[in-house]
NUMAR-65664 format. One line per field, with one value per residue (C-alpha): x, y, z; residue number from 1; chain. Coordinates in steps of 0.2 Angstrom, whole numbers. Layout:
BEGIN
x c(X|...)
y c(Y|...)
z c(Z|...)
i c(NUM|...)
ch c(A|...)
% end
This chain:
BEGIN
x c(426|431|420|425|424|422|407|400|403|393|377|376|360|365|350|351|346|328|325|315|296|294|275|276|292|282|268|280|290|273|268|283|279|263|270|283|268|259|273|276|258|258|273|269|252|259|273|259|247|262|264|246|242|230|219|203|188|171|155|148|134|118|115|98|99|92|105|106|123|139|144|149|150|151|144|141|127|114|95|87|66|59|46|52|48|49|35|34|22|15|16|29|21|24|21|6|7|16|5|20|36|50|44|26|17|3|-7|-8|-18|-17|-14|5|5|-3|3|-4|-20|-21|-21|-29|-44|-52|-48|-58|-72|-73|-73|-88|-99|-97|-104|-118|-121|-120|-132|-145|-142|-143|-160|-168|-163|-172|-187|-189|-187|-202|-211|-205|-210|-229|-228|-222|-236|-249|-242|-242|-261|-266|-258|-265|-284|-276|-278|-261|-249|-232|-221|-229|-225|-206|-205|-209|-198|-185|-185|-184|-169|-162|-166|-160|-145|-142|-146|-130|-120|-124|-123|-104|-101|-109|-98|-81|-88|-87|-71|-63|-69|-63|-45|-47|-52|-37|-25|-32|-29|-11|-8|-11|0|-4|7|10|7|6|23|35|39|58|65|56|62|52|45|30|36|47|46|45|45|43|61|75|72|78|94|94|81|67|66|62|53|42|45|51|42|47|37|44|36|47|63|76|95|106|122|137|142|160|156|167|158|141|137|136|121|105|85|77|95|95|106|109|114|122|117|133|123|119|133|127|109|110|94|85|85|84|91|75|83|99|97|103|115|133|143|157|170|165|164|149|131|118|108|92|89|72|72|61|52|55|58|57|75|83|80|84|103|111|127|123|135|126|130|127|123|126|108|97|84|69|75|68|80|74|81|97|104|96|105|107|122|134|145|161|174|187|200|195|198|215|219|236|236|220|218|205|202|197|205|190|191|188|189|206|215|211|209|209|193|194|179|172|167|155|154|161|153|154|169|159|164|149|154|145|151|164|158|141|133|136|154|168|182|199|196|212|225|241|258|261|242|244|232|230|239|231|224|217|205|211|196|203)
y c(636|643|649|662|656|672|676|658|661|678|670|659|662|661|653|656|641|639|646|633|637|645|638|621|618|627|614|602|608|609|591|584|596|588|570|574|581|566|553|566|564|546|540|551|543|527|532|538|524|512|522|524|515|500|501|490|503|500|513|519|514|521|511|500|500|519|529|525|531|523|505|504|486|472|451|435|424|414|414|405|401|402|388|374|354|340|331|312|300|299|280|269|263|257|269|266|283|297|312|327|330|344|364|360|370|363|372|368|351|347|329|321|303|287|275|254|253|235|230|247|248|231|236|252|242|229|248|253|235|234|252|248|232|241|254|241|232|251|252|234|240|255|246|233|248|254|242|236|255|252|237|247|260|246|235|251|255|237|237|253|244|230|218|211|207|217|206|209|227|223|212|227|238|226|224|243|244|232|237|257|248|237|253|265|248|250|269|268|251|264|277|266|257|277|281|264|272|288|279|268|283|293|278|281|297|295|285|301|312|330|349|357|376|383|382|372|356|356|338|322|308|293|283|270|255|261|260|277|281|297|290|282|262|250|251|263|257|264|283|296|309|311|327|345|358|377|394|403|419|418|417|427|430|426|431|430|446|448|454|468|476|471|491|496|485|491|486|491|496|498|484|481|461|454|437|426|419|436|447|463|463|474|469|482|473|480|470|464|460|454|438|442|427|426|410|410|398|407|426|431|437|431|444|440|452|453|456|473|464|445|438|423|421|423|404|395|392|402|413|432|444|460|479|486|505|521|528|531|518|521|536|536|537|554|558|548|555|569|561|543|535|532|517|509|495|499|496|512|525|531|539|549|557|566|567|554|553|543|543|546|542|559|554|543|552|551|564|566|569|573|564|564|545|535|517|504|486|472|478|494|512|524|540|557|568|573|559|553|536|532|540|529|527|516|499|495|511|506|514|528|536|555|569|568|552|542|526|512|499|482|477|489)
z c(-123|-107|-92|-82|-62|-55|-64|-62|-44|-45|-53|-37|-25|-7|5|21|35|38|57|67|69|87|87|88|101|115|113|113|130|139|134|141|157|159|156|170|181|178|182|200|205|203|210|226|227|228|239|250|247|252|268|271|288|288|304|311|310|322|320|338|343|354|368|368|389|389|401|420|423|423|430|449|448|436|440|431|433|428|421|433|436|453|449|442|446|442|440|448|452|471|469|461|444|426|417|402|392|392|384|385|375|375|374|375|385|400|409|429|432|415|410|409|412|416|425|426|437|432|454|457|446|453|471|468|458|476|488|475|477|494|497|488|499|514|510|502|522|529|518|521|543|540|535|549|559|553|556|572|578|571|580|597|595|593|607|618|615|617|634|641|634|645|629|627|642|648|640|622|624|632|615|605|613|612|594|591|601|591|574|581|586|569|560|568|566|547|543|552|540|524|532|529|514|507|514|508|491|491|496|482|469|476|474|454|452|460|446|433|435|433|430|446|438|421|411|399|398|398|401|398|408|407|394|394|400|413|432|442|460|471|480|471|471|459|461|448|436|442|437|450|439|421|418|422|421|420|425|412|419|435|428|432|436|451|454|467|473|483|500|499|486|492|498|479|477|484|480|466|459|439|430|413|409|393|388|385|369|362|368|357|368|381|392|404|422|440|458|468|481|491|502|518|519|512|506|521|507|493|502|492|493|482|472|463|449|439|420|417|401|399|380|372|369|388|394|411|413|402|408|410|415|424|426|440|438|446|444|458|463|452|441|424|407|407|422|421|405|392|375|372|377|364|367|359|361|377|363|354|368|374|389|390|409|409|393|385|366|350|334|320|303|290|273|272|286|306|317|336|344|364|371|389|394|406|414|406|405|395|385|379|386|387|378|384|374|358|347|338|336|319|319|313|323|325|333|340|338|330|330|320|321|321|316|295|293|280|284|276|282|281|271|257)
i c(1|2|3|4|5|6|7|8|9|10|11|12|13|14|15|16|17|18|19|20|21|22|23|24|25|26|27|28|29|30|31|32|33|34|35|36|37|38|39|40|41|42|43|44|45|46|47|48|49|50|51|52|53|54|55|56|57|58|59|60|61|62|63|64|65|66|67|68|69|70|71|72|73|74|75|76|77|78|79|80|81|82|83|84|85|86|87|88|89|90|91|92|93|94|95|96|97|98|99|100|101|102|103|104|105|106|107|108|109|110|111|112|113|114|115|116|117|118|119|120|121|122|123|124|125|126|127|128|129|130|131|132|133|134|135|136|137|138|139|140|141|142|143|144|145|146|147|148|149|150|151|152|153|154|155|156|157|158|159|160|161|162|163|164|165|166|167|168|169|170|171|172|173|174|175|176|177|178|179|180|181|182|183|184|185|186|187|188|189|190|191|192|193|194|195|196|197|198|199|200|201|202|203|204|205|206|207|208|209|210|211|212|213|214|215|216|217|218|219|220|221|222|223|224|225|226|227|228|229|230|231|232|233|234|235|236|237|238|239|240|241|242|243|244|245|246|247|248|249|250|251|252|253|254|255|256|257|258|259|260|261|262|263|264|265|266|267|268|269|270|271|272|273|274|275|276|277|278|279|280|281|282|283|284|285|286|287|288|289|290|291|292|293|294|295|296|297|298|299|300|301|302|303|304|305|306|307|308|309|310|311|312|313|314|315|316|317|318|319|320|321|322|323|324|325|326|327|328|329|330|331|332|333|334|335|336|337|338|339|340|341|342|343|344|345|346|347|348|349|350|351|352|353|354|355|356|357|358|359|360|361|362|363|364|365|366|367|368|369|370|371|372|373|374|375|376|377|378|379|380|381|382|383|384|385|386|387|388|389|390|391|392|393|394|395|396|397|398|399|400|401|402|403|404|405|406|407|408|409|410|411|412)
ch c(A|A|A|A|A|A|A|A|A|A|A|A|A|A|A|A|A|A|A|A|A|A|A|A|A|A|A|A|A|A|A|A|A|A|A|A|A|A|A|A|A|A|A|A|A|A|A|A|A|A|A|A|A|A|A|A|A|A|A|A|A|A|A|A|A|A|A|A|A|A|A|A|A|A|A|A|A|A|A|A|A|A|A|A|A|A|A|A|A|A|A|A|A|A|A|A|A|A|A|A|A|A|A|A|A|A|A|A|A|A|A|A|A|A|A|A|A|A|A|A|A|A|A|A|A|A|A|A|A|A|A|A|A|A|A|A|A|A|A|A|A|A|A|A|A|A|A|A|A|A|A|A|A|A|A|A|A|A|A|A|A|A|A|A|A|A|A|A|A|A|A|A|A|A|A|A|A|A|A|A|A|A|A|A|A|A|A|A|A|A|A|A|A|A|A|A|A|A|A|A|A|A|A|A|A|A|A|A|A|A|A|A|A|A|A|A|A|A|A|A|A|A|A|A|A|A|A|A|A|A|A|A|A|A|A|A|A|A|A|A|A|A|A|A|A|A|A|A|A|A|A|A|A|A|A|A|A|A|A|A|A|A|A|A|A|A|A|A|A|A|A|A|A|A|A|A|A|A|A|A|A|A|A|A|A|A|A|A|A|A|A|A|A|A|A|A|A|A|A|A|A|A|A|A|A|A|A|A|A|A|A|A|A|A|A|A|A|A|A|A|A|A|A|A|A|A|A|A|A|A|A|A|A|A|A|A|A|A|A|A|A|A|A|A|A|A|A|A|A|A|A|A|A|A|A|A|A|A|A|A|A|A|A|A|A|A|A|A|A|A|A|A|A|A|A|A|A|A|A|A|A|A|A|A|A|A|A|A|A|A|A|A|A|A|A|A|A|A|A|A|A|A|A|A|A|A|A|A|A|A|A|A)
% end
């Protein structure tokens, strides 16, 4: 049986190709959009986190020194005490006891050391016995005299009743000049007897030896056992001192001054002085006065300088270096300056011409901030005005700083 292909043909149902769903190819595009996005933002984050510049930051601070006006003239010296000994013997001794050590404090006259009396206590015990045998003769004198004036007043009535004879009464006489004379012999010899002990009681106490004033023991040079002297002997074994005491309430700073700048230094000038040991202590100090003298090798003038509240910390011999400010003599902070001074590192300001600024740091970019600046002293600029304490700046400007640059710290 045939089958007609023309009409197979005809029965044929023709399907046309399936359009593609609009729908889900626009989500599509935009996921890869968002992708594409994503991978931007990133790559230009860390292109810009790979350019970003790594700086050194410091905060700015308020000044502890309360204002005064810039520096006019910058020192080194050192904390010195105005009353300070040390201690020695008035006699060359061994030493017995010792009763001090290191930092104690003592109050004036108090006890420091013993020396040996082994010679001196027997020589003050004879002084003391022969005193009281001079005064028991001085006593037993005194008594004859006594009588030997009874004896005169009787002879003297007798005589005048014509009942003794002339020489009885010159004999009477005599013997009460005698006695009168034996007695002044024996109040001078009582007299030396007492002075030999009070020589001999002194030689003691030269053998304790005593604190000069009130203060700190700071040095103790001799132990029990050695020999001391008030002059160098011994061919160096024999010490010259026990201890060294300090007054710790006159201490104070002296500094050299060259003499060509000595005419920015007056009395009662306002200082500021920086402890080498604590170099962030900014200490409230004024000049008390300038000795009138000056070092022809060295060309300087001395300059005592008085701390305005003493503390536990500043101790003899330490280095200081002093500002010297600009303030008048006398002024108050109140007077002197009507915000408190806000100080930085030198590093931290820049100066272009006339221009003077800071780079400070706003979120992870710098900007510049034009600032009108003080005294500088100790490394540390005084800021008046364009910044705050607190602000954050850049430490040490580096190449390439410019306003909105991001930064990053170097502890990041």
């Amino acid at each position: 049986m045939s089958f007609d292909q023309n009409a197979l043909d005809s029965l044929r149902i023709e399907r046309s190709p399936e359009p593609v769903r609009s729908g889900n190819g626009g989500v599509y595009k935009w996921f890869i959009a968002a992708v594409l996005i994503l991978a931007a933002v990133a790559a230009a984050y860390a292109l810009l986190r790979d350019n970003a510049i790594e700086v050194e930051t410091v905060t700015a601070t308020a000044s502890s020194g309360g204002g005064g006006g810039g520096a006019v003239l910058n020192a080194s010296g050192y904390v010195v005490a105005r009353r300070q000994a040390t201690v020695s013997a008035k006699v060359t001794g061994k030493v017995n006891e010792v009763l001090i050590e290191e930092g104690m404090e003592v109050k004036q006259g108090q006890l420091l050391a013993r020396l040996d009396d082994t010679t001196t206590q027997p020589l003050h015990e004879l002084a003391e016995r022969q005193l009281d045998a001079a005064q028991k003769n001085l006593q037993e004198v005194e008594v004859r005299l006594a009588e030997a004036e009874r004896n005169l007043k009787r002879s003297q009535q007798l005589r005048a009743d014509k009942l003794v004879s002339e020489q009885a009464l010159d004999t009477a006489q005599s013997e009460v000049g005698a006695l009168n004379a034996r007695l002044e012999a024996l109040r001078s010899e009582v007299k030396v007897s007492q002075s030999n002990v009070r020589v001999r009681t002194q030689e003691l106490d030269d053998l304790l030896v005593r604190a000069p004033f009130d203060g700190v023991v700071v040095s103790k040079d001799a132990q029990p056992g050695e020999m001391v002297s008030p002059i160098s002997a011994g061919g160096g074994f024999t010490r010259t001192g026990i201890a060294t005491v300090v007054d710790m309430d006159s201490r104070e700073i002296e500094v050299d001054v060259n003499e060509a700048f000595i005419n920015r230094v007056k009395a009662a000038q306002k200082t500021e002085a920086v402890l080498d040991a604590y170099p962030d202590w900014t200490i409230p100090s004024h000049v008390i006065n300038i000795v009138p003298t000056a070092d022809r090798q060295k060309a300087t003038v001395r300059v005592r300088i008085g701390f305005d509240e003493l503390d536990p910390r500043i101790l003899p011999d330490m280095g200081v270096k002093v500002s010297f400010l600009d303030g008048r003599a006398g002024d108050t902070p109140a007077a002197t300056t009507s915000r408190p001074a806000v100080r930085v590192p030198a590093e931290a300001v820049i100066k272009e011409g006339d221009t003077t600024f800071v780079w400070r740091l706003n979120g992870k970019s710098v900007e510049r901030v034009a600032v009108r600046t003080g005294g500088e002293r100790s490394g540390q600029i005084e800021v008046l005005s364009g910044i705050n304490a607190g602000d954050v700046l850049v430490g040490k400007p580096v190449d390439g700083l410019a306003e909105g640059a991001p930064i990053k710290t170097k502890a990041e």
